[in-house]
C-alpha positions as CSV (number, residue, x, y, z in Angstrom):
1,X,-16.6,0.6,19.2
2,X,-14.1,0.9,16.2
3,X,-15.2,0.4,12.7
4,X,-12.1,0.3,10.1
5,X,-13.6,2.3,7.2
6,X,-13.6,-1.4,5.4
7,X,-15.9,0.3,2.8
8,X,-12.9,2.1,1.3
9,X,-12.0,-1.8,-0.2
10,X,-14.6,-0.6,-2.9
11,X,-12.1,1.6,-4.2
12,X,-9.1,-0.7,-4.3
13,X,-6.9,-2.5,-6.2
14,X,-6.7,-6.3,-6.5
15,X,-3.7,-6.1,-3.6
16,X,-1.7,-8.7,-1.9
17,X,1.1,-8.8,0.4
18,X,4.3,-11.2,0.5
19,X,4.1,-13.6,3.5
20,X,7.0,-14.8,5.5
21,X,7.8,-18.6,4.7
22,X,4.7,-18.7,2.6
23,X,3.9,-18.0,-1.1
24,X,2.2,-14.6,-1.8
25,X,-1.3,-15.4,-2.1
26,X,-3.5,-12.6,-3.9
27,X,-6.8,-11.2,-2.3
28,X,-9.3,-10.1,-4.1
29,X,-11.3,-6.7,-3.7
30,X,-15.0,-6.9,-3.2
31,X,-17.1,-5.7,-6.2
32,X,-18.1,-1.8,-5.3
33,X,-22.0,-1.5,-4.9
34,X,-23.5,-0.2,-8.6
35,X,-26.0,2.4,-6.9
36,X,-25.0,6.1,-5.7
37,X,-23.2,5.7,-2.5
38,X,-22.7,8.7,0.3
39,X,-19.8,8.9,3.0
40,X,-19.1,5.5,5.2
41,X,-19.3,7.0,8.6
42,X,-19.0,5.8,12.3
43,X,-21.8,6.9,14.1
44,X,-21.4,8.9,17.1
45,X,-23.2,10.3,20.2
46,X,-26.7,11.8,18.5
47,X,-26.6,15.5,18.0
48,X,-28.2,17.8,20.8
49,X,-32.0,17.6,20.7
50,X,-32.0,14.2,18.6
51,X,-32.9,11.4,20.7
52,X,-33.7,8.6,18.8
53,X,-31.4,6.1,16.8
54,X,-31.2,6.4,13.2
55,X,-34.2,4.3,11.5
56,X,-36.5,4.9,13.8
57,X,-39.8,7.1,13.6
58,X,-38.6,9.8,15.6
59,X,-35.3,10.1,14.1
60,X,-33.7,13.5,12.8
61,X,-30.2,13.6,12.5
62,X,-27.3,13.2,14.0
63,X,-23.3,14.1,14.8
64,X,-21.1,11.4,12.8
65,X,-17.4,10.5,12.2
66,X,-15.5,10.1,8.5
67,X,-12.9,8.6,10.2
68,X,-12.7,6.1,13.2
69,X,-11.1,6.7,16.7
70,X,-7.6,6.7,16.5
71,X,-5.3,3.9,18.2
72,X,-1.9,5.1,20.2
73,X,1.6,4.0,18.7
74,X,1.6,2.0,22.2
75,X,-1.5,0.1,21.5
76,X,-0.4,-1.3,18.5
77,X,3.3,-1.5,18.9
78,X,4.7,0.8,17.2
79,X,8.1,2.2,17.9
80,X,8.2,6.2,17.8
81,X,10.1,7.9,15.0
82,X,13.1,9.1,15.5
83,X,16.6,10.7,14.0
84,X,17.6,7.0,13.1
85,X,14.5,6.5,10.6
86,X,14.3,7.2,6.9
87,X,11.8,9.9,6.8
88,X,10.6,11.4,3.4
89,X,8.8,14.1,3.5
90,X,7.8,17.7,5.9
91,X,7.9,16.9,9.3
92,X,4.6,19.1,10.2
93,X,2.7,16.5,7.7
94,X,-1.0,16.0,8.1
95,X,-0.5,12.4,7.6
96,X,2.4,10.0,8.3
97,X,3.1,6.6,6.7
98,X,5.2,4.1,8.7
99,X,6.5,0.9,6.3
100,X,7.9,-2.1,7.0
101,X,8.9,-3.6,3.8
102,X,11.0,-5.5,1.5
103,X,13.0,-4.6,-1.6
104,X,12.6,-7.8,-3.2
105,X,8.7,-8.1,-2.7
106,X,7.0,-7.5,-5.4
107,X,3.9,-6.2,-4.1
108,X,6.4,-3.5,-2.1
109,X,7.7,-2.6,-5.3
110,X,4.1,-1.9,-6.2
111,X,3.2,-0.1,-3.6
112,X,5.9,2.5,-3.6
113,X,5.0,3.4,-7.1
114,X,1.6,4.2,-5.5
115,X,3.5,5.8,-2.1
116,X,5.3,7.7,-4.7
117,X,2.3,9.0,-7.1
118,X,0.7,9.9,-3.8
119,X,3.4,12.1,-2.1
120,X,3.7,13.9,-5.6
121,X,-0.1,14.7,-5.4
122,X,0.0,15.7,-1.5
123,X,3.8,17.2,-1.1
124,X,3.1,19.0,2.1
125,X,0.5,17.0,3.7
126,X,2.0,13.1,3.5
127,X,5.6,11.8,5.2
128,X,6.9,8.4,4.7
129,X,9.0,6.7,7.1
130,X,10.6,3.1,5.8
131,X,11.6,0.4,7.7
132,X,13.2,-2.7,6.8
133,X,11.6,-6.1,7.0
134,X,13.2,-8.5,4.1
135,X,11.1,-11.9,4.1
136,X,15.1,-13.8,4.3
137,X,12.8,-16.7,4.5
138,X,11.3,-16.1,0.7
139,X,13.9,-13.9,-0.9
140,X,17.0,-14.3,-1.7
141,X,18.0,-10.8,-1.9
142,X,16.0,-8.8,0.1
143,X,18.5,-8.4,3.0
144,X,21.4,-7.4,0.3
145,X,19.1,-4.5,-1.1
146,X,18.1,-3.2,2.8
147,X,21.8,-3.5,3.4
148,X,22.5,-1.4,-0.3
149,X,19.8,1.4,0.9
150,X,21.4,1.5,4.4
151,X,25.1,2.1,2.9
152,X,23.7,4.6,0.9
153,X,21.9,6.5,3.4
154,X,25.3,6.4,5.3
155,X,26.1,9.3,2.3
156,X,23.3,10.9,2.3
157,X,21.2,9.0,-0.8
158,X,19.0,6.3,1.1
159,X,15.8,7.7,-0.9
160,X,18.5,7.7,-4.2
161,X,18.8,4.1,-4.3
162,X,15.4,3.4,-2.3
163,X,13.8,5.1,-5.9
164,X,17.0,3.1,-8.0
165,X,15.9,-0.2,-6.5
166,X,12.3,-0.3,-6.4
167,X,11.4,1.1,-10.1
168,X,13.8,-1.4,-11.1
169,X,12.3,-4.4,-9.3
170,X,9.1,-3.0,-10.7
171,X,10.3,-3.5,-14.3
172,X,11.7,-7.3,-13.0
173,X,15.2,-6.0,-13.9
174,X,17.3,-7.6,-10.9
175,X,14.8,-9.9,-9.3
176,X,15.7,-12.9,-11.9
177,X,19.6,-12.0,-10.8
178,X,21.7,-14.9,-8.6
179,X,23.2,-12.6,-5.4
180,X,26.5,-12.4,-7.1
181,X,24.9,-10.7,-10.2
182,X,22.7,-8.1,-7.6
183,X,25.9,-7.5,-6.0
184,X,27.4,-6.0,-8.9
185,X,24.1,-4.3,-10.4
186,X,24.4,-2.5,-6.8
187,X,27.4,-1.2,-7.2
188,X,26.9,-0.3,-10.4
189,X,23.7,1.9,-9.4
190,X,26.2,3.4,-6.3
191,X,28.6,5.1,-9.3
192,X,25.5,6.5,-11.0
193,X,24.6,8.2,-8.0
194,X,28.1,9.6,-7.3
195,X,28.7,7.5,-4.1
196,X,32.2,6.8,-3.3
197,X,31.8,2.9,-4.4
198,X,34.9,1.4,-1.8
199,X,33.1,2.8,1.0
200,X,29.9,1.7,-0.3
201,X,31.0,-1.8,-0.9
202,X,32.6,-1.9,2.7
203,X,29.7,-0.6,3.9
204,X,27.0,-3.1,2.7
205,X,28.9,-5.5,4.3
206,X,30.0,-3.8,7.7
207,X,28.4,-5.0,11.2
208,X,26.9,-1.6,11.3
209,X,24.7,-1.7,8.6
210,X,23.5,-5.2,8.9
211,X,22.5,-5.0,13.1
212,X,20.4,-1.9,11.4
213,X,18.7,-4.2,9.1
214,X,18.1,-7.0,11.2
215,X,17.3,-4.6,14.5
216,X,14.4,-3.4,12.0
217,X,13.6,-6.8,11.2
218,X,13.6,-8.1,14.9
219,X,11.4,-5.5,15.5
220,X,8.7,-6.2,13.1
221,X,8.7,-9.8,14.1
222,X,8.3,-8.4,17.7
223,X,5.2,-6.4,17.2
224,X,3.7,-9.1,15.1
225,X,4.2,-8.0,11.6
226,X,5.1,-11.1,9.0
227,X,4.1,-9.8,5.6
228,X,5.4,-6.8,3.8
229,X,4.2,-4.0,2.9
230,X,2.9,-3.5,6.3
231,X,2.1,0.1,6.5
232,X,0.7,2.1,9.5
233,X,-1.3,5.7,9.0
234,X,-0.7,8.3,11.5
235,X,-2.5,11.7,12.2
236,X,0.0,13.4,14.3
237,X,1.3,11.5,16.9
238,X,-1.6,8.6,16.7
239,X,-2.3,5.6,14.6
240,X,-5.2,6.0,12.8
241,X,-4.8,2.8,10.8
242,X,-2.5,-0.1,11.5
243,X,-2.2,-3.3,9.3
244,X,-4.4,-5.5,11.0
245,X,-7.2,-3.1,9.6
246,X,-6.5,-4.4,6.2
247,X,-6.6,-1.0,4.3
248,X,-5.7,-1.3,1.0
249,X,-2.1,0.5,0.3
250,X,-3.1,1.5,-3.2
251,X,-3.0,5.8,-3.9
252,X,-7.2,6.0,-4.6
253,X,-7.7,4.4,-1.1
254,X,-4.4,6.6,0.7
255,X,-5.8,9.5,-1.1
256,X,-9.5,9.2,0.0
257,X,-7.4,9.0,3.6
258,X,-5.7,11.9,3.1
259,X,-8.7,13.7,2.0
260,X,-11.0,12.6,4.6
261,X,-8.8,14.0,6.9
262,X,-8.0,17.3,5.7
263,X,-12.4,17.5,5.2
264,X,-12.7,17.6,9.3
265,X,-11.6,21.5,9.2
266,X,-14.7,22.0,7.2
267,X,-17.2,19.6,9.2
268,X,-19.7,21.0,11.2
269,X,-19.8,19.5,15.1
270,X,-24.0,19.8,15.0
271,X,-26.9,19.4,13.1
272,X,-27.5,22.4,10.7
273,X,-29.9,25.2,12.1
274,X,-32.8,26.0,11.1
275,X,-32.4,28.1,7.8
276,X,-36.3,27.4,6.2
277,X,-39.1,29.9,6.4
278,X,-42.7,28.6,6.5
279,X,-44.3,29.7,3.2
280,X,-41.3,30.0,1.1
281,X,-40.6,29.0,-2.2
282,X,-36.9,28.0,-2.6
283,X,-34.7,27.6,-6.3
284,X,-30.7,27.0,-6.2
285,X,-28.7,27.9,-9.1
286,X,-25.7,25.4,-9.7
287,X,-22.5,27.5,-10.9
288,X,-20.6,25.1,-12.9
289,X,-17.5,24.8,-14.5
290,X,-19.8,23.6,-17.6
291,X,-22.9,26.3,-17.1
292,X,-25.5,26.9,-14.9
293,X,-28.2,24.2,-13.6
294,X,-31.2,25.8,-12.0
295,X,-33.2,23.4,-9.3
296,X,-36.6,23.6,-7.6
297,X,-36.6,22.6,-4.4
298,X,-39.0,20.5,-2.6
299,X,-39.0,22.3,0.8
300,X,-42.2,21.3,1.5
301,X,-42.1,17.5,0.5
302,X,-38.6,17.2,1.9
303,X,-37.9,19.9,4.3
304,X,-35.4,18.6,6.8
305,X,-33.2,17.4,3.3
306,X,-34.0,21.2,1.6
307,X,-33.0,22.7,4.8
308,X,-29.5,21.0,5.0
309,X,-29.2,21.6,1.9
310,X,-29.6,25.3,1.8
311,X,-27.7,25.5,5.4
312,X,-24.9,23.9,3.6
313,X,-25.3,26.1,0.7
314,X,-25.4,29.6,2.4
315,X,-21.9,28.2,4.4
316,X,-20.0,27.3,0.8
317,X,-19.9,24.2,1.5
318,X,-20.4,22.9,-2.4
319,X,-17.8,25.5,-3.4
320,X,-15.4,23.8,-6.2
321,X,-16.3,20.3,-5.3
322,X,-16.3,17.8,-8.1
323,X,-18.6,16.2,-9.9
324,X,-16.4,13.0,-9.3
325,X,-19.1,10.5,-10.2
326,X,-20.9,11.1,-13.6
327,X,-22.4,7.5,-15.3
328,X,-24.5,8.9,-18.6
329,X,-27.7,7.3,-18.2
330,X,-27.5,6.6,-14.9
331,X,-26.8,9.2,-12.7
332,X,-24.5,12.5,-11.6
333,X,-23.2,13.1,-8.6
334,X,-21.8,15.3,-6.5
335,X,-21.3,17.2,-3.4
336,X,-18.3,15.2,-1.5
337,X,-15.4,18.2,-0.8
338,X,-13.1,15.5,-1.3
339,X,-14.0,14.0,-4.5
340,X,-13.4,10.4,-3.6
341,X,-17.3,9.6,-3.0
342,X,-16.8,9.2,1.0
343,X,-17.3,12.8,2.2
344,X,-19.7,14.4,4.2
345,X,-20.6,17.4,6.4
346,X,-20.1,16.1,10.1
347,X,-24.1,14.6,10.2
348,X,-26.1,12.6,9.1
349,X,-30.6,12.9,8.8
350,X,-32.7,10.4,7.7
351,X,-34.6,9.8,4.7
352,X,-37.3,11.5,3.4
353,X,-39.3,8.9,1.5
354,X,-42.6,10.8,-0.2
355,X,-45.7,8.8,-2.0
356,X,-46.0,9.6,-5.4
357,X,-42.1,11.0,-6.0
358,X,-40.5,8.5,-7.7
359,X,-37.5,8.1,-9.9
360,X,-40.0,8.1,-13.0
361,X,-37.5,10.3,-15.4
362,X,-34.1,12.5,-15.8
363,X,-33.5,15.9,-13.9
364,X,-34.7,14.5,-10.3
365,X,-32.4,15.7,-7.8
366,X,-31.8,13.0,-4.5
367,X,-29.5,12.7,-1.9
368,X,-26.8,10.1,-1.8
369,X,-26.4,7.8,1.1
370,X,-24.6,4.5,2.2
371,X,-28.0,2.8,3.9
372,X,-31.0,4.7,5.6
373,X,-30.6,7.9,7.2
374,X,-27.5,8.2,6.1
375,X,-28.2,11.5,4.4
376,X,-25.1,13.9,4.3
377,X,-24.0,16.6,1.7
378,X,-23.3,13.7,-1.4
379,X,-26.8,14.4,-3.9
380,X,-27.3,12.9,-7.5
381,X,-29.3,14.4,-10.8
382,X,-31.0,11.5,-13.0
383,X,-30.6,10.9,-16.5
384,X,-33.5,8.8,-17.1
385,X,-36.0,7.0,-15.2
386,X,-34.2,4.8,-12.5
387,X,-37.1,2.8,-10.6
388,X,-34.4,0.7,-8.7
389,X,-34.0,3.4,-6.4
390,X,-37.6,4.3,-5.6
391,X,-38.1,3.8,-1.7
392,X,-34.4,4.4,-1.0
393,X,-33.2,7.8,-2.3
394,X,-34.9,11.4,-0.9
395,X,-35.9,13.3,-4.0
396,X,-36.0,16.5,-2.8
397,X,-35.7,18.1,-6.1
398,X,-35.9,18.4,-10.2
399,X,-33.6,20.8,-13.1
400,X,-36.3,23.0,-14.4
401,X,-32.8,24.4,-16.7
402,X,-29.9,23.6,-17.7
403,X,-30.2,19.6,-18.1
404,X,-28.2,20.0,-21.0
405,X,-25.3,20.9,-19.1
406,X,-25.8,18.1,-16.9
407,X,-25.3,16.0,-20.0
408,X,-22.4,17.3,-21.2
409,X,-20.3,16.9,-17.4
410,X,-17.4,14.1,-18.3
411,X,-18.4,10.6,-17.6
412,X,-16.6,9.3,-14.6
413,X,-16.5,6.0,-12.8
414,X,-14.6,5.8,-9.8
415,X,-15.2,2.0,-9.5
416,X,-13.2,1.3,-12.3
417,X,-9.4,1.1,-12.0
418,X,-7.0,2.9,-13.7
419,X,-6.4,6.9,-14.0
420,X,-10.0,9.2,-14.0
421,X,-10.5,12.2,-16.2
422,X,-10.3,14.9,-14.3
423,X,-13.6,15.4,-13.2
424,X,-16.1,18.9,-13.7
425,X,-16.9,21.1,-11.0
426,X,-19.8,22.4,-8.7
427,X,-18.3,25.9,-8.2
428,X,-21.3,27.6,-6.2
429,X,-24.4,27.0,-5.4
430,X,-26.6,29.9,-4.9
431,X,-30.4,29.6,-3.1
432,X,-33.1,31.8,-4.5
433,X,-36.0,32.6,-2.0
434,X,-39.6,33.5,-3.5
């Protein structure tokens, strides 16, 4: 069964789309959970020698998916690229975005200042392809703009006045305009960029350019698409997200995509081994880019968490992965490669709860999760007592040094909107066996 990663709406924007013959109407995101959260994964076929489900007596761990089952183009309707599209981007790009949208929409205008902000951060892993779908029915000028990109493109500058047209809508510069007015601001934009402006101005209004527009449009309609942007994710020549999912458009929700995907080369396809020996004593050392944090480690009181743990350890997994989610007097927490809070190793094991080990005071080291035994890499260090979490959280161990450098890592609250600091990082983590 496929599960959307619907979670990822923690992490969005307040977004909405324009609607054909309707008035944009604006959906809200749900409030993010306040408590440490782990990777949102789709649970798979249990890992060799695990037999029973997660949350039951017996259970171990398991084999899990970051990122659902993909759908093909066919499934969903959507045409294949080709030579005709607008295509931004390296063809060999992990991830493809396929747009319908609309010049004069202004969530569109929105969203490809996010498209934009995330193809700067990911220039050789993210391709857009843009297609037209302008909501005739609600603006009055969104066929005139496609019409102004596709004359452009016919001299080579589609992405020149794509960018010309869209910051300005974003500033509310031509929106208020009658066509006439538009009509001339689009010429006028056509001499800055050094087009020849006759042709240009024959061009907008050639049969040519508007069958492309409306073969676009037709199209969109056809597959079932009526608002804009309408944006479908590809990984290679799949659909891995299609707009009936509902994903969020927004660059912290495309990035933790992006991410996500690039994280499967360094999953693991089974359980981790096991690394433990009976009678040992085991320490880690955190290498930090703000000092070193020394841990005990409860092998005995937690010893399937200690063991993944170490496993991971010994196969740099932690290497340079950030601290992205630091709340002073709360909690910090790391251990997600990707840095958006929704990574994990490939598994999952279940929850270690011990009698007596609670979340009495600061320097207790516990694992992350999204819901029992959902255990994965993602761990937290305490500032302070935090008794909301007893029964919940494997504690499976405490700083004996180095808690001051844990208080100095840059408070960091990826629930909040806006730009982060960039966060600290977990460069190493080295285990010590006595």
């Amino acid at each position: 069964m496929r599960k959307p990663l619907f979670i990822l709406l923690a992490l969005a924007l307040a977004l909405s789309a324009c609607q054909a013959a309707t008035p944009p109407a604006e959906t809200q995101a749900p409030t993010a959970a306040v408590q440490p959260t782990g990777a949102p994964a789709e649970t798979s076929a249990p890992a060799q020698g695990s037999t029973a489900p997660a949350g039951s007596e017996d259970f171990v761990c398991q084999v899990v998916q970051s990122l659902p089952d993909p759908y093909s183009p066919a499934e969903v309707g959507l045409p294949p690229i080709t030579e005709d599209d607008h295509i931004l981007g390296p063809d060999d790009a992990l991830i493809t975005l396929v747009e319908y949208s609309d010049f004069e929409c202004p969530y569109c205008a929105l969203a490809a200042g996010e498209l934009d902000a995330l193809m700067a951060a990911y220039p050789d892993d993210v391709r857009l392809v843009y297609r037209h779908l302008p909501l005739e029915s609600i603006h009055d000028k969104a066929n005139l703009a496609a019409r102004a990109s596709e004359a452009a493109g016919l001299q080579g500058k589609f992405w020149e006045m794509y960018h010309a047209i869209f910051s300005a809508a974003r500033e509310q510069v031509w929106t208020g305009m009658t066509v006439d007015q538009f009509t001339d601001w689009l010429e006028e934009r056509a001499v800055e960029l050094n087009l020849d402006a006759n042709r240009f101005a024959s061009d907008m209004q050639s049969e040519a350019v508007k069958q492309a527009v409306q073969s676009s449009t037709d199209t969109a309609f056809s597959i079932g698409l009526s608002g804009t942007p309408s944006i479908f994710i590809m990984v290679g020549d799949q659909v891995l997200f299609h707009p009936a999912d509902g994903l969020p458009w927004d660059s912290r929700t495309l990035t933790a995509v992006v991410e996500l995907t690039r994280l499967q080369e360094k999953q693991f396809d089974a359980c981790p081994e096991q690394v433990l020996e009976e009678g040992k004593e085991y320490t880690a050392v955190l290498k930090t880019s703000r000092g070193d944090v020394t841990l005990r480690l409860f092998a005995e009181e937690a010893p399937v968490t200690v063991n993944s743990f170490v496993f991971l350890a010994n196969h740099d997994y932690f290497d340079n992965v950030p601290f992205h989610r630091v709340l002073p007097g709360f909690v910090a927490q790391t251990g997600d490669p990707t840095g958006t809070g929704y990574g994990g190793p490939g598994y999952e094991f279940r929850n270690e709860i011990v009698d007596g080990l609670v979340f009495d005071r600061a320097g207790l080291v516990a694992m992350a999760n999204s819901g029992p035994d959902s255990n994965g890499s993602q761990f937290f260090i305490t500032y302070g007592p935090a008794e909301n979490l007893n029964g919940g959280y494997t504690i499976f161990g405490e700083v004996i040094e180095g808690m001051d450098v844990v208080e100095s890592l840059t408070p960091r609250n990826p629930q909040e909107s806006g730009p982060l600091p960039d966060p600290d990082l977990l460069l190493d983590v080295i285990i010590e066996v006595n």
